[in-house]
N, C-alpha and C positions, 0 to 999 in steps of 0.2 A: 492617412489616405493617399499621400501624395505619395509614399513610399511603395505603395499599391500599384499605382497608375506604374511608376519606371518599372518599374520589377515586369508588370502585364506588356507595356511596349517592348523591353529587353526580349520577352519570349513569346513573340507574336506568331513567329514562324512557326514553334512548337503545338501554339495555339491551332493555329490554319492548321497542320498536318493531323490532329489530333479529331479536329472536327471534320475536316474532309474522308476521313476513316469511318467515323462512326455514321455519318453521313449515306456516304457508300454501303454501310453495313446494312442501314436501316432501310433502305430502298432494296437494298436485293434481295432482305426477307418479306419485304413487303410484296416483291412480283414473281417471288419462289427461283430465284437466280438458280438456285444453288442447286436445285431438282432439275431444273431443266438442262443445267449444263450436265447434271450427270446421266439424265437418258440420254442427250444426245450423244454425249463421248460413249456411252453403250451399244448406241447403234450405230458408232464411225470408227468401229475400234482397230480398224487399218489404218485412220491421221494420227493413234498415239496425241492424244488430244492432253490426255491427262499429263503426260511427260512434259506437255508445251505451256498444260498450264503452273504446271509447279516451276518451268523455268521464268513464266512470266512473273510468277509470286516471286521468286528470288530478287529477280529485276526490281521489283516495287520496291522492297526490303533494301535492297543495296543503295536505291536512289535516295531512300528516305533516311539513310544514315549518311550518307553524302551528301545531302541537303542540312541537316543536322549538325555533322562536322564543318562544312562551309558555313554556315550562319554563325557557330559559333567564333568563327574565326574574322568575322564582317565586325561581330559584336565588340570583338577586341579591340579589331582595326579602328571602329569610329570610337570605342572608348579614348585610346591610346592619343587618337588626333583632339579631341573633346579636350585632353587633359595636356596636348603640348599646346593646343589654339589659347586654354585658360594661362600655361607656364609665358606664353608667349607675350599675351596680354597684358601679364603682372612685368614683364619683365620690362615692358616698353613703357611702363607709367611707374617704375617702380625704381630707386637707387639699389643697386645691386651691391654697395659696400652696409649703407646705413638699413635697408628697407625702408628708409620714406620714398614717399612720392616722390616723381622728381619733377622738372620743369614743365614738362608735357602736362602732365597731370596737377599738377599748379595751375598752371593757365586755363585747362578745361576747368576745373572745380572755379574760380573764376567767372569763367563764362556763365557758369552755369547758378550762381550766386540767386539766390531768393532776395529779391525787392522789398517781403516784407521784414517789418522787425522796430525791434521799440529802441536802437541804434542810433547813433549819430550818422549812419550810414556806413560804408565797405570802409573797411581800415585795414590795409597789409604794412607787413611789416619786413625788414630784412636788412642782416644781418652778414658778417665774415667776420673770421677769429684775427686777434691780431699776434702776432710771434707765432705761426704756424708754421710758416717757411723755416723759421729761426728749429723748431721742431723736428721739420724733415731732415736739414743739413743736416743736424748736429747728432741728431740722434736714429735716422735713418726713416724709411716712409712706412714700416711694421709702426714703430711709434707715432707717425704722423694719423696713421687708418685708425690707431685706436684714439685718438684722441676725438675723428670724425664721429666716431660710434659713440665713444662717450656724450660729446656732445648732442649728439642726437637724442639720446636717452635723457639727459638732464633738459633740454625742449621739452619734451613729450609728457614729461614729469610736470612742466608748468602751465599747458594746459586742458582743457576742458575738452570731452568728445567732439565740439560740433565744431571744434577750432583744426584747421590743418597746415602743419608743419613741413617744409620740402626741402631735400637739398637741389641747390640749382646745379650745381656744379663745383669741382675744388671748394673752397670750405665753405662758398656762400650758400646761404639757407634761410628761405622763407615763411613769413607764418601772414595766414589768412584769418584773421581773428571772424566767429561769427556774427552777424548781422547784428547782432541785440546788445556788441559791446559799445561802450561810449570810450569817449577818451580818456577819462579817467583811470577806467579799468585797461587801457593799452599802455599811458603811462607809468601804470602800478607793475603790468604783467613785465613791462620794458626793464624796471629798475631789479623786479626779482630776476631775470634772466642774465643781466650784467654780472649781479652778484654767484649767479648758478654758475655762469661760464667760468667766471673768474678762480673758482675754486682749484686747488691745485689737483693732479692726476695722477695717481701713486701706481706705476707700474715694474714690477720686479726691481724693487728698490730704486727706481728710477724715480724721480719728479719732475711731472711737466706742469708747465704753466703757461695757459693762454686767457687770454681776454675775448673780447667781444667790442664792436661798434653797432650802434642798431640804428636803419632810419625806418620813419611811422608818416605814411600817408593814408590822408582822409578822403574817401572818392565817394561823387555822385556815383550810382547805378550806373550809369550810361558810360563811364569812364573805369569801371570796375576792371576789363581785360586789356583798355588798349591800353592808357595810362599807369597802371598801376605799379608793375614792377619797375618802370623808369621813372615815377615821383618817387619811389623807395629807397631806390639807388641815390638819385641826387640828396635825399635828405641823409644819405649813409656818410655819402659823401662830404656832407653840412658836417655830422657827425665827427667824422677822425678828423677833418681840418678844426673842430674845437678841441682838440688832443687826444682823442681817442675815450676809450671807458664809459660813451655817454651816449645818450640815444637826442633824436632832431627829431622835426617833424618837416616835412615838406610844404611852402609855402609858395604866394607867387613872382614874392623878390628873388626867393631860390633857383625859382625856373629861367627867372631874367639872366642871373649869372652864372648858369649851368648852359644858357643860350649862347650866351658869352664865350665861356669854356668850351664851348663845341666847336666856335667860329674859330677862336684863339688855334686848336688842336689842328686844327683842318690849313690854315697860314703856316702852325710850326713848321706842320709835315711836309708843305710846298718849299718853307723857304731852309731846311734840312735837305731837301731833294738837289737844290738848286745854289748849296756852298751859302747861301744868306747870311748865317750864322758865322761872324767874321771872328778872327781872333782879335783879343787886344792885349796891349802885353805895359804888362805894371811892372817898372826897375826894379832889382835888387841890388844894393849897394854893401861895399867893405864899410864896420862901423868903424872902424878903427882910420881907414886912409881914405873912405870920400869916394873909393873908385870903382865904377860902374863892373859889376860881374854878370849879369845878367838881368835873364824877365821871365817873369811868370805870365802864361796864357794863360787869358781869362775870357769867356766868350761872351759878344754881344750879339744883340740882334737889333735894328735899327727899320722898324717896320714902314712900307712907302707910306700907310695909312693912319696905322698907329702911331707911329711916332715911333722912341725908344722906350723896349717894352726891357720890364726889369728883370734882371737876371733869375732873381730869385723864383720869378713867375713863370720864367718857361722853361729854366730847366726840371721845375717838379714838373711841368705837364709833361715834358719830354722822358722824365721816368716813369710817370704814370701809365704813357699809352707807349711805352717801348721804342721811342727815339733816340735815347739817351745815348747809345752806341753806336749811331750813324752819325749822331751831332757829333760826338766826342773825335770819332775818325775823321770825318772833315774839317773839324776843329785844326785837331794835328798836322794835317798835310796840308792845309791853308799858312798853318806860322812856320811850319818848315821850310816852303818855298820864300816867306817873303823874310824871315830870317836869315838864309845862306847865303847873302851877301855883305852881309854884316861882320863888323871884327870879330877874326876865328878866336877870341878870347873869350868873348861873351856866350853864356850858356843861357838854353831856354828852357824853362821847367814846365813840364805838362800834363795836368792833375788826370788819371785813368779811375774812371768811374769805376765801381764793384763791376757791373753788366761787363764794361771792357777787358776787365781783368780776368774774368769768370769764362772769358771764350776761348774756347781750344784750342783755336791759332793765333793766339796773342801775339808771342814772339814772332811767326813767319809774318805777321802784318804788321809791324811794326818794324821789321825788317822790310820789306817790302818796300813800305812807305819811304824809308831811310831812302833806301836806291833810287827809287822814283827821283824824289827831291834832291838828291845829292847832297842833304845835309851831313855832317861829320856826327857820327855816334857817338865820336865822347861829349861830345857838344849839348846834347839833350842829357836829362834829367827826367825822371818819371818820378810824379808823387803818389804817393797812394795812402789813401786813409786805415786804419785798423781793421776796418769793415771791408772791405774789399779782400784782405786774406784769412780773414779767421773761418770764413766755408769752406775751405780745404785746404787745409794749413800746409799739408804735406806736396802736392799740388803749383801751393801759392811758392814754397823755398824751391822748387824745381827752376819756376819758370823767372822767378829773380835770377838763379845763377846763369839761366842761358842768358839773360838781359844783361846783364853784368860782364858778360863775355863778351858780348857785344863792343863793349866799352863805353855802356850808358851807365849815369850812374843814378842811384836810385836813394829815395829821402820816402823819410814815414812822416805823413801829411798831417795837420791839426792835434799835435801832441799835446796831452793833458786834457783833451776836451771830452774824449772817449774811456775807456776802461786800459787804456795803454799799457803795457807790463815789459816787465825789464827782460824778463827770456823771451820776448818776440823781438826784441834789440837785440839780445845773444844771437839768436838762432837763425837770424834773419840778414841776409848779405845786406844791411841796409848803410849809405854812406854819408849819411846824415836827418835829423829832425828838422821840424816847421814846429815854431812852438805857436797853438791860437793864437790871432790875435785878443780874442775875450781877455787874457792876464796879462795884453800890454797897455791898450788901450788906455790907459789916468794909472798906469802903475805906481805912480809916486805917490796916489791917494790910497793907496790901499798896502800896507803892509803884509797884509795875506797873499797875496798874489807877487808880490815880492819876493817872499819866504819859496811859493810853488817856484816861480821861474830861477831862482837863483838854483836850486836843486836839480831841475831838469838841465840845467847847463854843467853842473858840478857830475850830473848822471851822464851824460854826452861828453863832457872832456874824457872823462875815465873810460868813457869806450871808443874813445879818436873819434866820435862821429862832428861834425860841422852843424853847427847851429842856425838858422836862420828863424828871425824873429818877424810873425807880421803882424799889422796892427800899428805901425811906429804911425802917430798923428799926432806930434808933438815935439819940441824941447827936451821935455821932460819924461817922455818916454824914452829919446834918444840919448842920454844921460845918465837914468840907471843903468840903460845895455852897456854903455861903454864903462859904466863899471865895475860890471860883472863881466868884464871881456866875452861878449856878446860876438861871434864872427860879423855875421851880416843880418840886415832888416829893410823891409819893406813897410810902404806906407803911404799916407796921402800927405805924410812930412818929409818924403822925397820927390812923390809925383802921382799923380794919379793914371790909372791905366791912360793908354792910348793908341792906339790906328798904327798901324806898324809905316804908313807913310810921316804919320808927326816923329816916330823913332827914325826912321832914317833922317830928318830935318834937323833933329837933334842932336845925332850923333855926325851930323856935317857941321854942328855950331856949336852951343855949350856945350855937348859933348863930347868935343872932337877929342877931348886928349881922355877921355872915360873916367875924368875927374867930375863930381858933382861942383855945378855952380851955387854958392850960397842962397837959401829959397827963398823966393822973391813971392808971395800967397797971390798977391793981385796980378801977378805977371802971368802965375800959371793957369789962376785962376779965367782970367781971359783967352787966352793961349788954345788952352785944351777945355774942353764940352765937359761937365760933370757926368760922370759913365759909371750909374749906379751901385 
């Protein structure tokens, strides 16, 4: 019936012209038109009546097909706009790689949530892949999309009509479980989707593998659109800080240190803006002669209100929310400057995040930087972890050899602790290792770790690269290195970082001749601040 009705309004015009004819028809035989027009044209037959009237008939004829042809072409018109207004509509609530919904349409569906139901109430969920970046590098962003769509589909597969799955954006993606589920059934649906994600992804003989983090918050009605997706997040967030592969739920001690975290982020950002973040520089010493060769920058932050907040704590949030590369650069031009007056022997080492290394003018700012400060090139040292060059290998050996040219020299950062390989030592201008500290630290208790370091030294002589060990917090750490002829090592059994004012004090006193003095624990210990 309904198919009745468009079909009748699509041809209404046809309709009107059709009635208004017979209309006309029926009324002129009804008052004899057609007699009387033709006595009269019989007895006018000087106006040529009949000639006027068959022109007028043509007239009617031609109108009525030009009304005809015009309407059909009206009809198109609003179809054509009907069917971009619907493309248009799909396209603004809809992902245009996966076809889910997206945020837009998340939040409406949301809003618009039924109160009733035999539920524990509104429960959303959500979720991002983990090793997806690790996906696009490596194997380009065709592989990355498919793995989005996959993913999408293996979702979809787990649940139920009246549930709706979104992606938000890049790989995150939300689900709006419906009102009548409880936590149970969110728990249960959490653990199948961990395992769904987790499944490897077989493409043109390729295999990809990603994972999944899920966070699950439980909301009143009334908190269904404003709250929802940010309890989700911070329990995602709960999530991957318990290692990743596991789903959280959102609670209220969550929200206290996700409060936290917001305040923390918001201090980083000011005291990044404003050089806060100072360098500290922790000695490296010859094992062999005692004599002072340099320091590694290490950054602290020492808050007016906080206190000193720990390293570890704000350089992840500084990765997290994209600081990491404005900390790292004022890191560097802070120790450069209070370094260049220091003995031109002593070199300073200064670790470049992945972000820093990943930037396209690495080299011209760190040239830059040099000139600014008038520090001496050969004088610095850049570490770099494995991770930092394996995203674009070919990329990463370019911009070592302009570095290298420079006359800086360059060390591969926490050896042994990563996936390390001996052809990235081949191929890689690199002029020396950092072996972790994790296999020095009670190395004399552990003959495995013994066995590892002795090898990585015996790997490093044979390719002339310089050793430097950190970790040394001991005697007895310092004692297998010097007999494995160990070059140099760092540690809290030479000194603990410190303020580049305690290094100039030191190097005007104990360390005027750049020999170490024998270590005195409660000297130093008093001396210098413990610095995380």
């Amino acid at each position: 019936m309904s198919s009745f009705f468009s079909k009748l309004k699509e041809n209404w015009v046809y309709l009107l012209i059709v009635a208004g004819t017979a209309l006309t028809f029926a009324i002129s035989v009804e008052v004899d038109a057609f007699d009387a027009f033709y006595e009269f044209s019989r007895s006018h037959e000087d106006w040529e009546l009949d000639e006027l009237a068959i022109l007028v008939l043509n007239l009617a004829v031609g109108m009525c097909i030009a009304l005809i042809v015009r309407s059909r072409q009206l009809v198109t018109v609003v179809k054509e706009r009907d069917q971009a207004e619907k493309a248009a509509q799909r396209f603004a609530c809809h992902d245009a790689l996966t076809g889910l919904p997206n945020r837009r349409a998340f939040t409406d569906r949301l809003a618009n949530l039924d109160c009733q139901g035999d539920g524990d109430g509104f429960i959303v969920m959500m979720m991002d892949l983990d090793r997806f970046k690790a996906v696009n590098d490596i194997h380009g962003h065709a592989y990355g999309d498919l793995v989005l769509t996959e993913t999408a589909a293996r979702l979809q597969a787990e649940l139920v009509e009246a549930d709706m799955v979104a992606r938000l954006g890049g790989d995150e993606f939300a689900i709006a479980l419906c009102t009548c589920s409880t936590t149970e059934r969110a728990e249960d649906l959490a653990a199948r989707l961990l395992v769904a994600i987790s499944q490897p992804i077989i493409a043109d003989g390729t295999k990809l593998s990603v994972g999944t983090s899920i966070g699950l918050a439980l909301l009143a009605p009334e908190h269904a659109t404003e709250d929802a997706l940010r309890f989700a997040d911070q329990a995602l967030y709960s999530a991957k800080k318990s290692g990743r592969g596991t789903f959280a739920w959102f609670d209220a001690e969550l929200e206290e240190k996700t409060r936290e975290r917001r305040a923390l982020e918001a201090d980083l950002k000011e005291a990044v803006a404003k050089d806060q973040i100072a360098p500290f520089f922790q000695p490296v010493f010859d094992i062999t002669t005692d004599r002072l060769c340099g320091f590694e920058v290490l950054a602290r932050w020492t808050h007016d209100r906080r206190g000193v907040v720990p390293p570890d704590v704000f350089i992840e949030i500084a990765e997290d929310v994209g600081l990491i590369a404005p900390l790292g650069w004022s890191v560097l031009r802070q120790s450069l400057i209070a370094a260049q007056g220091w003995d031109p022997t002593l070199r300073l080492a200064v670790n470049l995040s992945p972000t820093q290394f990943r930037d396209g003018h690495l080299v011209e700012r760190i040239k830059e930087t040099l000139e600014e400060t008038g520090f001496d090139p050969k004088r610095l040292e850049i570490e770099l972890t494995e991770t930092a060059i394996m995203t674009d290998f070919a990329a990463a050996q370019a911009a070592l050899s302009e570095l290298r040219a420079l006359g800086i020299t360059l060390a591969l950062d926490d050896f042994g602790a990563g996936f390390s390989s001996l052809s990235n030592l081949r191929q890689l201008p690199f002029d020396g290792i950092k072996i972790d500290g994790s296999f020095i630290s009670d190395i004399q208790k552990s003959p495995e770790n013994q066995r590892i370091v002795s090898g990585i030294l015996a790997l490093a002589h044979g390719l002339d690269l310089a050793v430097t060990a950190e970790g040394v917090e001991s005697d007895g750490d310092l004692g297998f290195l010097q007999s494995v002829n160990c070059e140099m090592g760092q540690g809290y059994h030479f000194a603990r970082p410190m303020s580049g004012e305690d290094v100039e004090w030191m190097l005007e006193t104990k360390w005027s001749s750049l020999l170490r003095e024998p270590r005195d624990p409660a000297q130093t210990q008093d001396h210098f601040p413990k610095a995380g």
